[in-house]
C-alpha positions as CSV (number, residue, x, y, z in Angstrom):
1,X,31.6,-15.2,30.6
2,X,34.1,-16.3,33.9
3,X,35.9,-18.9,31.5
4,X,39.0,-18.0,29.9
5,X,39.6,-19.2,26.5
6,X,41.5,-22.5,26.7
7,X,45.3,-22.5,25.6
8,X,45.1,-24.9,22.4
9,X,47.6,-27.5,24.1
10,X,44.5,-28.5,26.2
11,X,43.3,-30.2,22.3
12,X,45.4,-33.3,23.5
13,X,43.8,-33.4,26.8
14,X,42.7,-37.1,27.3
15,X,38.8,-37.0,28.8
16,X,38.3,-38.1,32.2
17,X,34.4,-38.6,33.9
18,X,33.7,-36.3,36.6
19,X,32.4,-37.7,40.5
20,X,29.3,-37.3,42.0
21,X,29.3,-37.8,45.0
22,X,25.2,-38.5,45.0
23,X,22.8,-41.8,43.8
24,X,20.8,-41.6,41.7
25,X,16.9,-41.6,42.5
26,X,13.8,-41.7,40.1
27,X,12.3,-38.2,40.5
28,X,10.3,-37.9,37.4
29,X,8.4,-34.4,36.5
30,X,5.0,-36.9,36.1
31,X,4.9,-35.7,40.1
32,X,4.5,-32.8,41.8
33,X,7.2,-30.6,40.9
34,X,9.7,-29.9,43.9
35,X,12.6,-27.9,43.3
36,X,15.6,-26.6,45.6
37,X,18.7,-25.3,44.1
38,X,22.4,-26.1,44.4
39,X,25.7,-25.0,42.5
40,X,26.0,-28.6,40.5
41,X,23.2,-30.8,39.0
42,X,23.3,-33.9,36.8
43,X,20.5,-33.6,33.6
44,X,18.1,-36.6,34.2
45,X,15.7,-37.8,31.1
46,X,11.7,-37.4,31.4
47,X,10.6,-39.4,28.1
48,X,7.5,-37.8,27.0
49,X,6.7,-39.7,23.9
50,X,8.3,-43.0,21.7
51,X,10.5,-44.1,24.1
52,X,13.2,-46.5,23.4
53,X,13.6,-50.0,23.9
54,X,14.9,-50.7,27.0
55,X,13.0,-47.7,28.5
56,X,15.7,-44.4,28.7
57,X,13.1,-43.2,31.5
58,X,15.3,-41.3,34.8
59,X,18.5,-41.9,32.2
60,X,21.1,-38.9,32.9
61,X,23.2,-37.3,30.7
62,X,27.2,-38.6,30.7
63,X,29.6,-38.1,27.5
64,X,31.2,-40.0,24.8
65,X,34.9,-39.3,24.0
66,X,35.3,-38.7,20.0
67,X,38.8,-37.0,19.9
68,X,41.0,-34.7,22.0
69,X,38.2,-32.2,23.5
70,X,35.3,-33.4,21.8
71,X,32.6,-35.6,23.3
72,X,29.1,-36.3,21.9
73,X,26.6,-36.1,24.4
74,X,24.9,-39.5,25.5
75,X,22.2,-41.2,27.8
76,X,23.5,-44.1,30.5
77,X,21.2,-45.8,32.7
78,X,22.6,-45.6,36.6
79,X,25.1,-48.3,36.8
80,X,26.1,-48.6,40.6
81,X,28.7,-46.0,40.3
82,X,28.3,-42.1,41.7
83,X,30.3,-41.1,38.7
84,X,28.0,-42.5,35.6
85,X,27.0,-39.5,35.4
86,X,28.3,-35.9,34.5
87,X,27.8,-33.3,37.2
88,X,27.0,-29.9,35.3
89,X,27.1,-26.1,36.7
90,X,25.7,-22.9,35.3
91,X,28.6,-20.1,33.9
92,X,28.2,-16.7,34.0
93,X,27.6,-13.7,35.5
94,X,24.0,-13.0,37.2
95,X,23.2,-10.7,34.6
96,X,24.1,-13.6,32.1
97,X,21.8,-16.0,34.1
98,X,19.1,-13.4,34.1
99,X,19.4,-12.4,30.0
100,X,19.6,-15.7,29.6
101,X,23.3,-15.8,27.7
102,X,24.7,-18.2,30.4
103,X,26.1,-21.6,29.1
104,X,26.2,-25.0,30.8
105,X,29.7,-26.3,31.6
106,X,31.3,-29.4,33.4
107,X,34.8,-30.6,34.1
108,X,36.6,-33.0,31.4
109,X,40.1,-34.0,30.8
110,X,43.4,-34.8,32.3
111,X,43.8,-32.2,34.2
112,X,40.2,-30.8,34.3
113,X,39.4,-28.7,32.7
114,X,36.1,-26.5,31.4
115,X,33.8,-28.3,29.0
116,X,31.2,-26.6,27.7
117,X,27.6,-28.3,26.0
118,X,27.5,-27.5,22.8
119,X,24.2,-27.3,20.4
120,X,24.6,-27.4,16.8
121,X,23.1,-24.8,14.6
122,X,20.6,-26.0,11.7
123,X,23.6,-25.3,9.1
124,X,25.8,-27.6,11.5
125,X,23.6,-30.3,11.1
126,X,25.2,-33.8,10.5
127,X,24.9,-36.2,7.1
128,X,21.3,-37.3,8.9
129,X,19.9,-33.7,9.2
130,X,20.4,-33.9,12.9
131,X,21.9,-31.8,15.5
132,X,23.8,-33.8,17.9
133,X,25.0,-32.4,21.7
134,X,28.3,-31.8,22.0
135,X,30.7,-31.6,25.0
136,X,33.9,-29.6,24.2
137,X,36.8,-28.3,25.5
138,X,35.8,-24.0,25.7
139,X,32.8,-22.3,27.2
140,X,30.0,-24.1,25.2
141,X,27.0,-22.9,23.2
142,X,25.2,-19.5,25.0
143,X,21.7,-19.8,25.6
144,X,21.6,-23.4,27.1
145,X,20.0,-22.6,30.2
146,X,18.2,-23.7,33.3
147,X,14.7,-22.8,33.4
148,X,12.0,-23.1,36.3
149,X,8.1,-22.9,36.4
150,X,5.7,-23.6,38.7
151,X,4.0,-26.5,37.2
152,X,7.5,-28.2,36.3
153,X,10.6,-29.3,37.5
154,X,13.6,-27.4,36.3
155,X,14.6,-28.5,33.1
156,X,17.0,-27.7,30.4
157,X,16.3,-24.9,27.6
158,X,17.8,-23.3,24.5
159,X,17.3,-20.1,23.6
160,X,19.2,-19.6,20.3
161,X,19.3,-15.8,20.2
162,X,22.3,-15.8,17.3
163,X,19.1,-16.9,14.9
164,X,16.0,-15.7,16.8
165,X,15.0,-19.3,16.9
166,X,12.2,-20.2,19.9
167,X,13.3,-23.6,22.0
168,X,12.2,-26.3,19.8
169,X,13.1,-29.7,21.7
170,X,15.2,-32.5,23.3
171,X,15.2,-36.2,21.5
172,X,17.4,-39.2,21.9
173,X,18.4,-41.7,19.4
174,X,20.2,-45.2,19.3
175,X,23.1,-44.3,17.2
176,X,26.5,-45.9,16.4
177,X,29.5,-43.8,17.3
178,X,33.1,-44.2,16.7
179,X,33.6,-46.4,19.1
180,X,30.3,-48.3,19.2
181,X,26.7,-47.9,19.8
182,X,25.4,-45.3,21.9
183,X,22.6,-43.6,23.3
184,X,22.8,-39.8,21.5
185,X,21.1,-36.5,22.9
186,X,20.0,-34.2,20.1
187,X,18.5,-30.9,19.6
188,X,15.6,-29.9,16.9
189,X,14.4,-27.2,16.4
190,X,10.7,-26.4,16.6
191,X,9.6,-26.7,13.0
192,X,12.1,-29.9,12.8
193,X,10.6,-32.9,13.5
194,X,11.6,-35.9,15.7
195,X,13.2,-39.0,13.4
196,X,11.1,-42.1,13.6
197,X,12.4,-44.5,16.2
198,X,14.0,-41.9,18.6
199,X,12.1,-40.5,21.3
200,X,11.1,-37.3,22.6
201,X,12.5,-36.0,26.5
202,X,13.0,-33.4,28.4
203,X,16.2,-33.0,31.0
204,X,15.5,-31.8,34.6
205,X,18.2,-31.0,37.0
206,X,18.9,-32.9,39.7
207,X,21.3,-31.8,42.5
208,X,24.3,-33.7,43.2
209,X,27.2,-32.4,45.2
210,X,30.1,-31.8,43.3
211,X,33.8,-30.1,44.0
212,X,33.9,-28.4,40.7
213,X,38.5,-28.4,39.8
214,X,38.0,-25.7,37.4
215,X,35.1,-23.1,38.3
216,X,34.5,-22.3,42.0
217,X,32.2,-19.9,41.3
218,X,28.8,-21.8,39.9
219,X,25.5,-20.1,39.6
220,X,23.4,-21.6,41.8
221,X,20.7,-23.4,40.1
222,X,17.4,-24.4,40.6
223,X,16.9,-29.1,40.6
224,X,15.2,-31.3,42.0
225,X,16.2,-32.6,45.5
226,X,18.3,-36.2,45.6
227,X,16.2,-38.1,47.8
228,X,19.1,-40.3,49.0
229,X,20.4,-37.0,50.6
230,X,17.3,-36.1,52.7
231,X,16.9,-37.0,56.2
């Protein structure tokens, strides 16, 4: 991996959001899949069953501080701002990207610095049986990749080599967090199943363009074209 391990005074690192310098737009995979590529995405929500209440539908993935370097990950609804949002890149060398060990990273902190998304194993699992998405400070969880087809947009996957376990899926439920309530991403595995009153997703890229501080040297991913950039 290109990301040096982080010196541990980076732990009292305040959190800081990242800029996008993109809007949002409402590209859901229900249509016919169109992908480009670019070297930063943001990780848009396709609800494909139990959604919540309001609708999480074209919802994008942003973060929730918890403590110096740690940040759950959670679902906003596009607010106005370029930045409600996290702008994400792929780490990792080609043959990484093409074993499928790269990670997903994106820029947090005070100064910025690498923040890697983080999936719990099934032993890591909270008091609830759950596996909430983390953001922290280091290279993040291997495995957590980009992944194209033909009949799809690009979306995200986890392939959890360390335990031989197949992608299961992505779910979101309305939790209460430190600081209040909040919108959480979480992982299950395929024989898990998805608690009632949360609902099942999946997250396709979008591109945004994006001056990563921290890694200047991004795979270049496959997402889904931002309409507001196309003339």
């Amino acid at each position: 991996m290109e990301i040096a391990i982080l010196l541990l005074t980076l732990a009292a690192l305040a959190f800081s959001r990242d800029t996008c310098s993109d809007t949002p737009t409402s590209a859901a995979s229900h249509t016919q899949p169109t992908s480009t590529s670019s070297s930063h995405f943001r990780l848009v929500v396709d609800v494909t069953s139990h959604d919540l209440e309001p609708s999480i539908q074209d919802w994008a993935v942003s973060s929730y501080h918890i403590g110096p370097c740690y940040s759950y990950a959670v679902l906003l609804p596009y607010n106005g701002s370029a930045d409600y949002s996290r702008a994400f890149y792929v780490n990792g060398t080609s043959s990484d990207v093409k074993g499928g060990t790269s990670n997903i990273i994106t820029d947090g902190g005070t100064p910025p610095v690498p923040y890697g998304v983080d999936v719990p194993a099934a032993k890591d699992a909270d008091k609830d049986g759950r596996r909430p998405v983390q953001m922290n400070c280091g290279e993040g969880t291997p495995g957590v990749i980009i992944s194209r087809r033909a009949d799809t947009n690009p979306r995200l996957r986890y392939n959890d080599k360390a335990d031989n376990e197949p992608f299961g899926g992505w779910y979101a439920c309305n939790s209460s967090l430190i600081y209040g309530p909040a919108v959480v991403l979480y992982y299950r595995g395929r024989e898990e199943a998805t608690p009632k009153g949360c609902a099942d997703l999946t997250l396709y890229t979008e591109c945004v363009q994006h001056s990563a501080v921290v890694e200047q040297h991004a795979q270049v991913a496959p997402c889904v074209p931002n309409v507001a950039n196309v003339d």
